[in-house]
Backbone as CSV, one residue per row, in Angstrom:
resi,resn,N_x,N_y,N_z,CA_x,CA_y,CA_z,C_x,C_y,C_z
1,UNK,-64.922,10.605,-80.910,-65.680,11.179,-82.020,-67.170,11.096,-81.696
2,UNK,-68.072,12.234,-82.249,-69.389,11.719,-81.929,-69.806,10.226,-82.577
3,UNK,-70.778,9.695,-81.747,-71.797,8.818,-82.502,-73.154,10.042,-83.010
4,UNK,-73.302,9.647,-84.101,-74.486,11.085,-83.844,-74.614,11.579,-85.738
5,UNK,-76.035,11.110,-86.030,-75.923,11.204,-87.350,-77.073,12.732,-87.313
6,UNK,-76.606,13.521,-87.722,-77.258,15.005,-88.007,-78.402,15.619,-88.674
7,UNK,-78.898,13.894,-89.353,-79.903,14.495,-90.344,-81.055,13.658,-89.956
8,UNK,-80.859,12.854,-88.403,-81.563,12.074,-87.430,-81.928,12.782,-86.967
9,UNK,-83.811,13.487,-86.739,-83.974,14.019,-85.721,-83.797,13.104,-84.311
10,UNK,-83.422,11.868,-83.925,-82.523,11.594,-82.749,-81.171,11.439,-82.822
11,UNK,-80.487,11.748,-81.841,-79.132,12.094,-81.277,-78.580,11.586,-80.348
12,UNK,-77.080,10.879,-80.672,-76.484,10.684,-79.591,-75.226,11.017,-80.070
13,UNK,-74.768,11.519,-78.804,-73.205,12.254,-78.981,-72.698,11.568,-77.983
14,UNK,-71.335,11.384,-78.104,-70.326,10.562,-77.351,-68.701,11.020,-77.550
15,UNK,-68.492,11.857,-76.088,-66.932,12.006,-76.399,-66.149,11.853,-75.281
16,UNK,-65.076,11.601,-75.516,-63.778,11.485,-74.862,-62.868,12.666,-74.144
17,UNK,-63.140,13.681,-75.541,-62.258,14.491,-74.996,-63.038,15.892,-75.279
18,UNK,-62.690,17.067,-74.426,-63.666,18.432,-73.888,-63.752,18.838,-75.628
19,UNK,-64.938,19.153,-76.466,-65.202,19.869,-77.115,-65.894,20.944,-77.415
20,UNK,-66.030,21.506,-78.337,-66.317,22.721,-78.809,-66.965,23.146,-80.332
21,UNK,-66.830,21.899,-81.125,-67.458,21.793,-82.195,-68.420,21.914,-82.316
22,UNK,-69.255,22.250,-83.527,-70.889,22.072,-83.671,-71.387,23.232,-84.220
23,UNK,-72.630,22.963,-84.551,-73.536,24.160,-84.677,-73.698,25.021,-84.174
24,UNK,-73.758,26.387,-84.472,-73.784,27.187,-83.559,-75.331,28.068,-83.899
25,UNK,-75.956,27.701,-84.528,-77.382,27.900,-85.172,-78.483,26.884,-84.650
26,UNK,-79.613,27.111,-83.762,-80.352,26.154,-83.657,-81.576,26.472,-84.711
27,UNK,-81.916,25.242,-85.471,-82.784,25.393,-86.270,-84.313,25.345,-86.164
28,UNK,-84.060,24.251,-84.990,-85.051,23.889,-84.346,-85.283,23.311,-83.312
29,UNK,-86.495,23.502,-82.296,-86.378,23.175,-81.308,-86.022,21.478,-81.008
30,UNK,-85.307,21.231,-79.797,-84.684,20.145,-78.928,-84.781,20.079,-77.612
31,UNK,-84.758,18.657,-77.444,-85.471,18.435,-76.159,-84.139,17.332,-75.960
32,UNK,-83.139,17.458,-74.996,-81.842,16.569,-73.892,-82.330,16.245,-73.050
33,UNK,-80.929,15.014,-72.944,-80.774,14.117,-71.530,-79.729,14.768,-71.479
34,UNK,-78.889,14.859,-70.101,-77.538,14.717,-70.228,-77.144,13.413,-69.418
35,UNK,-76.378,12.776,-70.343,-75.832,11.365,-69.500,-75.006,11.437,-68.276
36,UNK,-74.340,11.724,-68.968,-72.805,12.034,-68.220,-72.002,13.237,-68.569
37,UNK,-70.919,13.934,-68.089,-70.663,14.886,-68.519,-71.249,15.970,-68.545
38,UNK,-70.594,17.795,-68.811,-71.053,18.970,-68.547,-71.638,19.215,-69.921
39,UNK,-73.001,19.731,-69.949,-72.617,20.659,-71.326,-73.138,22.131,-70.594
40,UNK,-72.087,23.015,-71.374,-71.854,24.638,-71.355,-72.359,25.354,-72.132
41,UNK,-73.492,25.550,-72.265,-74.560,26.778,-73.721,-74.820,28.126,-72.907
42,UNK,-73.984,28.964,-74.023,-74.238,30.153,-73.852,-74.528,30.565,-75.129
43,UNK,-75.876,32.009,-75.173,-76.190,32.965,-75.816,-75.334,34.054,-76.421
44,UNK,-73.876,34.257,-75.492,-73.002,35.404,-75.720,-73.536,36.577,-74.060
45,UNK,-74.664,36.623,-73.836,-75.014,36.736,-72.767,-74.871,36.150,-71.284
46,UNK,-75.961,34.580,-71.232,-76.132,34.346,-70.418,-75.138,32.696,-70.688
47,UNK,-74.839,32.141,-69.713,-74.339,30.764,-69.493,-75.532,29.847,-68.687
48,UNK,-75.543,28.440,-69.686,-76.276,27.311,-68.302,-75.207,26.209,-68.822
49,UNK,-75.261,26.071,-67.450,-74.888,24.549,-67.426,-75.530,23.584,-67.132
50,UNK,-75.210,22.301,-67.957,-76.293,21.262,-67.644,-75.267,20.122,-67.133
51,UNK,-75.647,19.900,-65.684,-74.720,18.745,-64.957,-75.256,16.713,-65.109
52,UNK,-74.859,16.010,-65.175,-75.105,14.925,-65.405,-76.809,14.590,-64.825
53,UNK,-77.471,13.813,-65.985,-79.087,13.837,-65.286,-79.763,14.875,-65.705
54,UNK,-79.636,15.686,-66.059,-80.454,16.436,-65.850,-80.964,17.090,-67.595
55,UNK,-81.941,17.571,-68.070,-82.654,17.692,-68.468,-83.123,19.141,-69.448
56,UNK,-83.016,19.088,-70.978,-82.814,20.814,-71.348,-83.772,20.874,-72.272
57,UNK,-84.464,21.970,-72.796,-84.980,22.407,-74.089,-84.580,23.624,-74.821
58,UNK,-84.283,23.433,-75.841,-83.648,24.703,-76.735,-84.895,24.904,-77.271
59,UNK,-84.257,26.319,-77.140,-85.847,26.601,-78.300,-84.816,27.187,-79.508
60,UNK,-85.343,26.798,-80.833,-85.000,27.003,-82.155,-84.919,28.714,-82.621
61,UNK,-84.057,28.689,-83.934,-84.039,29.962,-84.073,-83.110,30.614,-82.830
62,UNK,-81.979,30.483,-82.760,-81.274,30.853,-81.478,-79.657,30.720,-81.700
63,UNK,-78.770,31.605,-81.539,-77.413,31.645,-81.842,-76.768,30.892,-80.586
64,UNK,-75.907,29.489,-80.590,-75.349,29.760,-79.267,-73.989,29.009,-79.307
65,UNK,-73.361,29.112,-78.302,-71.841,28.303,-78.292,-72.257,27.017,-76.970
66,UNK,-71.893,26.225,-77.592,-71.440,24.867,-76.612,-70.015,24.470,-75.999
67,UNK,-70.100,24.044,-75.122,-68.848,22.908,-74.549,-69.236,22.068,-73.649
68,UNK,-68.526,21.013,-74.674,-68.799,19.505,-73.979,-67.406,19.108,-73.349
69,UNK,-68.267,18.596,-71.594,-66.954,18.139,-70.844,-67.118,16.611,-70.540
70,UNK,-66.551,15.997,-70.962,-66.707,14.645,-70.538,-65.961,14.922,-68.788
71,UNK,-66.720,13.750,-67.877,-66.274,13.402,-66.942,-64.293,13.270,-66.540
72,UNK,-63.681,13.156,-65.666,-62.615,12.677,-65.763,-62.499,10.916,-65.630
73,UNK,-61.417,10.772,-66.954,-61.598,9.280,-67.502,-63.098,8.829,-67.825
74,UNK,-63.871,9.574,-68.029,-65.116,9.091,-69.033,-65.662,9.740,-70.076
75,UNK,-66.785,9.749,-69.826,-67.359,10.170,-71.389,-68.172,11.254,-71.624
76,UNK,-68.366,12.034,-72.517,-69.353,13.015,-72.236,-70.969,12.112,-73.441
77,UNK,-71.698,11.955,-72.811,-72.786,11.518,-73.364,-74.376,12.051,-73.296
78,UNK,-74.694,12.182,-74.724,-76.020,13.445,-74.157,-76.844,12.708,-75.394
79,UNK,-78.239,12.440,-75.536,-79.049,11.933,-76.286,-80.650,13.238,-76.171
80,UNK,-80.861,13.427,-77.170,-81.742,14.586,-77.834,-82.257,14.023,-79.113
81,UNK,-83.479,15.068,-78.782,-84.914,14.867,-79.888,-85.007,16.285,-80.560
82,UNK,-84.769,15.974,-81.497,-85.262,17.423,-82.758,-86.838,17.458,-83.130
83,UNK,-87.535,18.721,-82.822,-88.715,18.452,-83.376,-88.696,19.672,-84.742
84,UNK,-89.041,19.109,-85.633,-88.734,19.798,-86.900,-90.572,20.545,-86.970
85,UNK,-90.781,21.563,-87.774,-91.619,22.625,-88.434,-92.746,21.405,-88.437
86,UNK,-92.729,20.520,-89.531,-93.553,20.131,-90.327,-94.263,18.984,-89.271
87,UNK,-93.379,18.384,-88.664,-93.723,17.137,-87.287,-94.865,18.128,-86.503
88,UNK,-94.448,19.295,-86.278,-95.055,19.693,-84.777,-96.344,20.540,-85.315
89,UNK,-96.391,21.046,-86.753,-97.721,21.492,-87.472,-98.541,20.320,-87.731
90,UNK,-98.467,19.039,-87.838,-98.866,17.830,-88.208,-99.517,17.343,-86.747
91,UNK,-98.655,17.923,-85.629,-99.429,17.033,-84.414,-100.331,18.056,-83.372
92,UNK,-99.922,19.451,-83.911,-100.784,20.535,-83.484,-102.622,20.049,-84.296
93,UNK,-102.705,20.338,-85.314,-104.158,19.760,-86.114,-104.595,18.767,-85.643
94,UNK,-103.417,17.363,-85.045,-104.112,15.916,-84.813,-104.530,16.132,-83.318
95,UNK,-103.576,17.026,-82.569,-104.086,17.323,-81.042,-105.358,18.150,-80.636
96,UNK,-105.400,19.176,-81.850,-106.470,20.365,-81.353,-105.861,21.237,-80.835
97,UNK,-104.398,21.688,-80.873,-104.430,23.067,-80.657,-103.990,23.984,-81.323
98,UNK,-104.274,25.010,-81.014,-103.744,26.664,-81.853,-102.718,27.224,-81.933
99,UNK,-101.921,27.314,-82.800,-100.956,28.023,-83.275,-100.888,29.081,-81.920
100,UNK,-99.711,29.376,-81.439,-99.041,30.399,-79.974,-98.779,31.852,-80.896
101,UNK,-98.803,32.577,-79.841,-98.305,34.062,-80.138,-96.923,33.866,-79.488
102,UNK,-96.344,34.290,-80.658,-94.755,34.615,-80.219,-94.331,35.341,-78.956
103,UNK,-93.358,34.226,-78.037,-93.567,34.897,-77.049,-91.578,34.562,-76.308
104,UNK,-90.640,35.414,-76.621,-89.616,35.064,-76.144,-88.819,35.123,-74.645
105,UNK,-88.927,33.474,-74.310,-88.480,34.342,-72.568,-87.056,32.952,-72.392
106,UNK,-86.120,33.602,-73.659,-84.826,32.458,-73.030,-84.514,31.420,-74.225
107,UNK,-83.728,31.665,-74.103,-82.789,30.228,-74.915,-83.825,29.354,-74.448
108,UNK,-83.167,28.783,-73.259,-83.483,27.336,-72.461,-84.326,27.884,-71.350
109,UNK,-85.532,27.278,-71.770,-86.866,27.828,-70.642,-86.499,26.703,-69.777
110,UNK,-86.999,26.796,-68.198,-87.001,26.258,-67.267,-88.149,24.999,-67.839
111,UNK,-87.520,23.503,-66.922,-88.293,22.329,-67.047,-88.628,22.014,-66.232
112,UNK,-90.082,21.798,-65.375,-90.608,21.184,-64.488,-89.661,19.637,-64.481
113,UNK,-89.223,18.992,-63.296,-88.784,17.696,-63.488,-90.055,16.889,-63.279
114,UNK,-89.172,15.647,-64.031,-90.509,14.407,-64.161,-89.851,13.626,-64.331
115,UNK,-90.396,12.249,-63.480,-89.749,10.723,-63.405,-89.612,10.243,-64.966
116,UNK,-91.059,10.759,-65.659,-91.344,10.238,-66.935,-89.789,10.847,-68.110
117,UNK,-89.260,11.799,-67.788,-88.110,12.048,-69.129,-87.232,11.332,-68.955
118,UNK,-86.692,10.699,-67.701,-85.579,9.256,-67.117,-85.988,8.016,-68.032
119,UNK,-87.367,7.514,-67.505,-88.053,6.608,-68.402,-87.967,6.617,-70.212
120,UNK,-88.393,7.795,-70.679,-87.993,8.006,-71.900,-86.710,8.159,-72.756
121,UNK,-85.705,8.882,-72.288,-84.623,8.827,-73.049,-83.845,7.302,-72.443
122,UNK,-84.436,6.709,-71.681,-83.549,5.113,-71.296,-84.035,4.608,-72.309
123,UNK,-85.455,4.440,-73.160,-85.756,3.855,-73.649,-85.547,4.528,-75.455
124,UNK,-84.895,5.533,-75.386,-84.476,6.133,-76.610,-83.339,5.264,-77.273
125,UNK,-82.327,5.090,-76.684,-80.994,5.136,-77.080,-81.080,3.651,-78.334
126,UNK,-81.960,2.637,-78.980,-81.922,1.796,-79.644,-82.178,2.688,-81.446
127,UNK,-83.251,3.488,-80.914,-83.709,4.564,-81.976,-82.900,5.471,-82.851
128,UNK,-81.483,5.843,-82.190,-80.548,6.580,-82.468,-79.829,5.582,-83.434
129,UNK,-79.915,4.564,-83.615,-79.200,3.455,-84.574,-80.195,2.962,-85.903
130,UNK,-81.303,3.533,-86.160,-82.286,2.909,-86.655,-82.652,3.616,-87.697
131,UNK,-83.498,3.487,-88.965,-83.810,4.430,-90.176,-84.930,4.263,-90.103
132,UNK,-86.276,3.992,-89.345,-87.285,3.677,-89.721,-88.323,4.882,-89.374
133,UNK,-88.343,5.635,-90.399,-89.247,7.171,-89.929,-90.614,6.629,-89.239
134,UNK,-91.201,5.863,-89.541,-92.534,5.410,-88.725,-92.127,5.423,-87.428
135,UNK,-91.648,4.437,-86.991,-90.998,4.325,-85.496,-90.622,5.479,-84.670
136,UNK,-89.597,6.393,-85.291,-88.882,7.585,-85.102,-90.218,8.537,-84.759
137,UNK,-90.927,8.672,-85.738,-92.149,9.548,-85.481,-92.951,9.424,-84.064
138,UNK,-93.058,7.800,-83.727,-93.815,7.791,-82.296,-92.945,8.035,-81.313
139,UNK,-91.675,7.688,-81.427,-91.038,8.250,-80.544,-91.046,9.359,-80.049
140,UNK,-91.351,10.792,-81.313,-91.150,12.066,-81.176,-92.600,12.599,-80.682
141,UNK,-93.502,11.465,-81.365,-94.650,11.943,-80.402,-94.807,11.728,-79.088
142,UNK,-94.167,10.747,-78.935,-94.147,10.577,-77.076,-93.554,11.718,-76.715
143,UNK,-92.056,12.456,-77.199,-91.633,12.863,-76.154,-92.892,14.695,-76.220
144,UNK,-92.976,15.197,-77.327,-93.818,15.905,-77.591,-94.933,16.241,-76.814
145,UNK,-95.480,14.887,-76.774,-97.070,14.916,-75.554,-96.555,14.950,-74.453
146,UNK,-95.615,14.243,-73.664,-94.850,14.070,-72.287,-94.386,15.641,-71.790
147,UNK,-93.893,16.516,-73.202,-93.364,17.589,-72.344,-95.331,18.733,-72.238
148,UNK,-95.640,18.631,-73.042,-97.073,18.843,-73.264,-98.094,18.727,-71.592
149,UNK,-98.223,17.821,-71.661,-98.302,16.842,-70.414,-97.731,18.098,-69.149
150,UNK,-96.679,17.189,-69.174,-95.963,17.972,-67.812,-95.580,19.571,-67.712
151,UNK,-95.256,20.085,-68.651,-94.841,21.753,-68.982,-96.114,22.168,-69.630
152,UNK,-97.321,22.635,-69.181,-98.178,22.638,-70.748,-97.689,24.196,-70.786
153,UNK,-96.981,25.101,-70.263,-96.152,26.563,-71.336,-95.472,25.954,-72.176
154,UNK,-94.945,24.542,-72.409,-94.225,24.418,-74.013,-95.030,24.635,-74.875
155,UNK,-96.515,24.297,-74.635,-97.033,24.475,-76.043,-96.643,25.812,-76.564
156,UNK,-96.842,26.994,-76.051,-96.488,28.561,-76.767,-94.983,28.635,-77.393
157,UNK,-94.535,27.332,-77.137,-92.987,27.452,-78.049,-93.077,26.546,-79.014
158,UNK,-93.841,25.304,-78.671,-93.789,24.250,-79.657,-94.673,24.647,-81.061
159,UNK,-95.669,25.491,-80.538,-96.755,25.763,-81.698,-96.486,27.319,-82.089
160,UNK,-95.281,27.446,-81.988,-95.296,28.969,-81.879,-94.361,28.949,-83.729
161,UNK,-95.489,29.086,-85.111,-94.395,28.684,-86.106,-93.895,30.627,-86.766
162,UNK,-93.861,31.127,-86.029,-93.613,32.858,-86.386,-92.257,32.649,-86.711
163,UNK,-91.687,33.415,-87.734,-90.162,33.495,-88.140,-89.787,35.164,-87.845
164,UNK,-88.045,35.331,-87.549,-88.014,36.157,-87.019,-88.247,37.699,-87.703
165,UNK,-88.970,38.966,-87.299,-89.114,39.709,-88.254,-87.899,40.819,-88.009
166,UNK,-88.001,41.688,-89.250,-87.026,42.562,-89.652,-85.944,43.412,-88.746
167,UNK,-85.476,43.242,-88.009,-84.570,44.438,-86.923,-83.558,44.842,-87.384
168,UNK,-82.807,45.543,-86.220,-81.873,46.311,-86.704,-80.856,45.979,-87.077
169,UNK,-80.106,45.691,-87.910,-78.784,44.892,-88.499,-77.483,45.247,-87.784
170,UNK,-77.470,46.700,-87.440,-76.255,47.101,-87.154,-76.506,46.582,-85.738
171,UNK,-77.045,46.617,-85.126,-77.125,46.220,-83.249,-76.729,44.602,-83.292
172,UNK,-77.652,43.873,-84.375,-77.512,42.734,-83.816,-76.196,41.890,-84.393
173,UNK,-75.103,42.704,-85.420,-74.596,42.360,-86.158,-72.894,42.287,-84.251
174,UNK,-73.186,43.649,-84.551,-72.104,43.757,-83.449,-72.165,43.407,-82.123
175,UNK,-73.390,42.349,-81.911,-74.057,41.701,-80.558,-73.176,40.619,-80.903
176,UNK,-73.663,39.910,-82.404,-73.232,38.328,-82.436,-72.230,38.121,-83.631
177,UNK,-71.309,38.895,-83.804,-70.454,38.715,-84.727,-69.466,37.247,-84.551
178,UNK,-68.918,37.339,-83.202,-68.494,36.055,-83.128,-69.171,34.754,-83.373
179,UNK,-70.405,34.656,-83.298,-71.202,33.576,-83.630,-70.818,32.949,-84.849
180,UNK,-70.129,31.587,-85.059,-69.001,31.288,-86.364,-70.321,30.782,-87.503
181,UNK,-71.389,30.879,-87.937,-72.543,30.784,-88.879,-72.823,31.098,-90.520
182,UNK,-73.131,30.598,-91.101,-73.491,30.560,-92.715,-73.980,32.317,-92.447
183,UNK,-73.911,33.346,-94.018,-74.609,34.259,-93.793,-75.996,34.165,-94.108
184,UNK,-76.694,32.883,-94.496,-77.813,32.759,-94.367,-78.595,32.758,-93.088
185,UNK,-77.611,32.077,-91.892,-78.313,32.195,-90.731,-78.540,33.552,-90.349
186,UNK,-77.384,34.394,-90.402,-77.584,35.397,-89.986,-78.596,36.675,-90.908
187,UNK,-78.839,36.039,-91.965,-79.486,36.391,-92.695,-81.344,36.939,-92.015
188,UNK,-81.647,35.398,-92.148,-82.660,35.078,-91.479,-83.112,35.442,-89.930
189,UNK,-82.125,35.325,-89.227,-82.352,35.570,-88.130,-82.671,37.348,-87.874
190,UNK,-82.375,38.135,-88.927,-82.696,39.539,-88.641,-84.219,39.545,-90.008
191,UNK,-84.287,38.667,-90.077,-85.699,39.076,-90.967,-85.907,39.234,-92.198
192,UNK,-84.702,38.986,-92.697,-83.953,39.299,-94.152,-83.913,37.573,-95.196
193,UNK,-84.376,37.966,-96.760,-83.603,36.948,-97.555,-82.114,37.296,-97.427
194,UNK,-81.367,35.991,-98.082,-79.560,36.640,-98.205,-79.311,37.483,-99.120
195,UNK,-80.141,37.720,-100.177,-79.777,39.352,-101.127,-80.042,40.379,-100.579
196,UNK,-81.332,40.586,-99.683,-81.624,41.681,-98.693,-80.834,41.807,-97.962
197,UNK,-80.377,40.801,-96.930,-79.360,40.894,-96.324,-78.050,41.388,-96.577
198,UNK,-77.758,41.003,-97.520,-76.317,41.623,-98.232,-76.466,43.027,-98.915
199,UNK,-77.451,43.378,-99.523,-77.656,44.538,-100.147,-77.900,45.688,-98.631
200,UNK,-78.561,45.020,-97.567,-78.622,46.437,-96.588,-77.293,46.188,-95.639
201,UNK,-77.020,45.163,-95.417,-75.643,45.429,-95.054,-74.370,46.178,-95.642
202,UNK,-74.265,46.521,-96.899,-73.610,46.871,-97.574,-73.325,48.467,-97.610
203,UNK,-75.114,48.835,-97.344,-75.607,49.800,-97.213,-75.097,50.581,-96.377
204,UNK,-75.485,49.563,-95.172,-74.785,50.411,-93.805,-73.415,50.782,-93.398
205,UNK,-72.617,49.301,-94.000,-71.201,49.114,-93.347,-70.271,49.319,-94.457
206,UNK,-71.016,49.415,-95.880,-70.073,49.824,-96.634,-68.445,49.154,-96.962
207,UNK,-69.429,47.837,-96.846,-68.218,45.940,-97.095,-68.614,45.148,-96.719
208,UNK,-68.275,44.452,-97.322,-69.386,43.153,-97.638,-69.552,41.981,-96.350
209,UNK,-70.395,41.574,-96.354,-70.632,40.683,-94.544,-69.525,40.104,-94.166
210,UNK,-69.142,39.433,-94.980,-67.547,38.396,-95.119,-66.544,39.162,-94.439
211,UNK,-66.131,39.899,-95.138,-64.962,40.682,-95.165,-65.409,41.386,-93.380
212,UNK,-66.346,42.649,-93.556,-66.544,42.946,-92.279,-66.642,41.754,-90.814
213,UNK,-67.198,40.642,-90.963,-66.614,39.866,-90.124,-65.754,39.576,-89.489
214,UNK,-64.742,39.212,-90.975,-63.259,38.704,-90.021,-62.817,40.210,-89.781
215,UNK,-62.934,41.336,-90.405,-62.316,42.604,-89.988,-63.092,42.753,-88.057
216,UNK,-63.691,42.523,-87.553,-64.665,42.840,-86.671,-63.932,42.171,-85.247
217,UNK,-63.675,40.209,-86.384,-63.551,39.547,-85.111,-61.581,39.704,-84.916
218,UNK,-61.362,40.454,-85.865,-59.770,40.126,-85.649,-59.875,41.739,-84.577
219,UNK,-60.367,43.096,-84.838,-60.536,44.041,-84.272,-60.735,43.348,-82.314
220,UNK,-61.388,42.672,-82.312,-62.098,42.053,-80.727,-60.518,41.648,-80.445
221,UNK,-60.353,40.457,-81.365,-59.190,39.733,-80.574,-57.694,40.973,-80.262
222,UNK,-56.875,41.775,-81.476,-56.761,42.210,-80.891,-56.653,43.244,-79.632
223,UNK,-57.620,43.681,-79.127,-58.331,43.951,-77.882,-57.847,42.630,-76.846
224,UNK,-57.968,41.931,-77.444,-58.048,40.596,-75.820,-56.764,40.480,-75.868
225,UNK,-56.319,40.146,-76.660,-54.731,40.212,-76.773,-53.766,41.089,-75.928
226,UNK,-53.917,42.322,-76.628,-52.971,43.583,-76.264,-53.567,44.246,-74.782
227,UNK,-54.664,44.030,-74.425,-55.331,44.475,-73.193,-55.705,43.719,-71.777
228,UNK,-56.335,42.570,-72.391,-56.406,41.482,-71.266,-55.711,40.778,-71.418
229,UNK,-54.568,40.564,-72.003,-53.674,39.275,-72.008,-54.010,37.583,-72.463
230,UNK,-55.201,38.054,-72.948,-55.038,36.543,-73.768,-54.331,36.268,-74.860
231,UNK,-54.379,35.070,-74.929,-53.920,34.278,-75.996,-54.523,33.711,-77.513
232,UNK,-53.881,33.512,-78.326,-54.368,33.248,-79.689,-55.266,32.015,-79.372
233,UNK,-54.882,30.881,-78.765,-55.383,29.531,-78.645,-56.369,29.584,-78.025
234,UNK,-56.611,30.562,-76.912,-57.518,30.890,-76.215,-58.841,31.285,-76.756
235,UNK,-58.432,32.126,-77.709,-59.323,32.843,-78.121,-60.162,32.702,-79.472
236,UNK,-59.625,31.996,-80.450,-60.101,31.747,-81.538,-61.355,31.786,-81.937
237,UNK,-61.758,30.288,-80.883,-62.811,29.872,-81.378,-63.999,30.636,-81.051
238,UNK,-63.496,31.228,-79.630,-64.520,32.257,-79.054,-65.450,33.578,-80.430
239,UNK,-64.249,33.918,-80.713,-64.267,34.823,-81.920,-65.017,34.078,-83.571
240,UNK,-65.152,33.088,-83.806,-65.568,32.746,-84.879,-64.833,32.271,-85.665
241,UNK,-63.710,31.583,-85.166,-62.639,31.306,-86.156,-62.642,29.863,-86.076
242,UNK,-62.503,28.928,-87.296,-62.259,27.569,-86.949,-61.398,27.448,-87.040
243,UNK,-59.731,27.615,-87.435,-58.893,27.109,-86.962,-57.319,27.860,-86.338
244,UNK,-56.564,27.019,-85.348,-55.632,28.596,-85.146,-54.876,28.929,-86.255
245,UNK,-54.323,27.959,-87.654,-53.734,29.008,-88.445,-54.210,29.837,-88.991
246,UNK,-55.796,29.375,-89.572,-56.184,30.417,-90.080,-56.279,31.777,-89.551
247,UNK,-56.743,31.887,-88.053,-56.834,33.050,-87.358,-55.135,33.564,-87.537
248,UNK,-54.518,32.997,-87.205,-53.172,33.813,-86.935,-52.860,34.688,-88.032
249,UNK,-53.021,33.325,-89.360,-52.754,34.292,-90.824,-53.409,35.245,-91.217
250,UNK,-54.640,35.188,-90.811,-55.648,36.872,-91.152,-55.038,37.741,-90.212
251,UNK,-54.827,37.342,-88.933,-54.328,38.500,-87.506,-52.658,39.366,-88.185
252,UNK,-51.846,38.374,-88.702,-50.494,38.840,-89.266,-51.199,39.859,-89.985
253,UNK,-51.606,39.274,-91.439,-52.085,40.220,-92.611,-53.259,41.616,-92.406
254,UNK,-53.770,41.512,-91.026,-54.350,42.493,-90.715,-53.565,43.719,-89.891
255,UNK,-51.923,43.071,-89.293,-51.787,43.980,-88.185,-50.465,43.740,-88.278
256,UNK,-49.871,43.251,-89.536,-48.237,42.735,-89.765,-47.393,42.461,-88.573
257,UNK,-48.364,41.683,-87.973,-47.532,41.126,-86.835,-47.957,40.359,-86.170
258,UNK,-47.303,38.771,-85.919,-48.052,37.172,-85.079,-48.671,37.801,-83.804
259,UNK,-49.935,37.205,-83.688,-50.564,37.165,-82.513,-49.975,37.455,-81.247
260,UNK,-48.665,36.531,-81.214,-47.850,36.433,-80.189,-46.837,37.676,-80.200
261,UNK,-46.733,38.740,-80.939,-45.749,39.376,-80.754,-46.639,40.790,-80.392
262,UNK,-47.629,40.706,-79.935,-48.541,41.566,-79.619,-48.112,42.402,-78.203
């Protein structure tokens, strides 16, 4: 099970066995170790993998799928820093610098390596057990100035507080439908409140986000099914589904007939 409390901007995750759970919405930017173990983030596009040691930054505002591989007979272990809106407007004013022009180049921008992020997340892992926001805060300022420091292009992401503006719904709807997310995320992420959102979706697709969803992602699967030969188990989660009965029982009631008899 994870260790790993969610409403900690520090993190530690710890597993046993290959998962797939989680967020699939980044809210905000993060800065990893990886201990041990693979982790697998993809966009729907592109794939990285991050191999033991080594070192990631998400940038926030970003749809993506994970998988965590623990080692064989060990563990998958990864410890991360959330830097939230209000932290990084608070240390932009105390540093002296200027708000960035929005500038998108990647999920996970490339990291100069440095002896100094080894040093730091060794000395993280007591913090991940602890409630004391004072403490927590210098921590986040260390790691903050350190990537500052060594990457100074993070600043144009770290200070960059632009939210995303208005696009096209129908493109990006049928880009990231599988993405399994609140319709607020997806809300937001095209530029929209969730009444806007729902009222121009409605507009276009003529049924309601919900409904067109699972109609969308059961449409994909069967495609993978009847064409490439996958499988229900296979495929679920890929598609946006959390669990296999549920998928199966919408797939029957959509196509009066089990997955498997495809």
């Amino acid at each position: 099970m994870p260790q790993t409390d969610k409403k900690s901007p520090i993190a530690y995750s710890c597993y046993v066995t290959k998962s797939r759970e989680g967020e699939q919405f980044i809210p905000d930017h993060v800065f990893s170790y990886q201990v041990s173990g693979t982790m697998i983030i993809t966009d729907g596009t592109n794939e990285y993998p991050f191999a033991p040691g080594t070192f990631r930054f998400g940038r926030r505002n970003q749809l993506v799928k994970f998988i965590k591989v623990p080692p064989e007979g060990g563990e998958f272990r990864s410890l991360s820093v959330r830097f939230e809106q209000p932290f990084l407007r608070n240390l932009m004013m105390e540093a002296g610098y200027e708000p960035a022009t929005h500038k998108n180049d990647g999920l996970v921008p490339d990291l100069k390596p440095n002896p100094w992020f080894k040093s730091y997340f060794d000395s993280l892992m007591p913090y991940a057990e602890i409630d004391d926001k004072e403490l927590i805060g210098l921590k986040l300022k260390e790691a903050a100035l350190m990537l500052l420091k060594t990457n100074p292009e993070v600043k144009d992401i770290l200070f960059d507080f632009s939210e995303p503006g208005k696009i096209d719904l129908e493109a990006f709807m049928n880009k990231n439908f599988h993405f399994n997310v609140r319709l607020d995320r997806f809300a937001h992420l095209t530029g929209r409140s969730l009444a806007t959102f729902k009222r121009d979706f409605e507009k276009l697709f003529n049924i309601t986000p919900s409904r067109w969803l699972q109609q969308r992602r059961l449409q994909e699967a069967y495609y993978l099914i009847k064409e490439k030969g996958r499988t229900a188990s296979d495929i679920y989660l890929d598609l946006g589904f959390e669990d296999l009965s549920h998928f199966s029982f919408a797939f029957k009631k959509q196509y009066g007939l089990a997955p498997s008899r495809i």
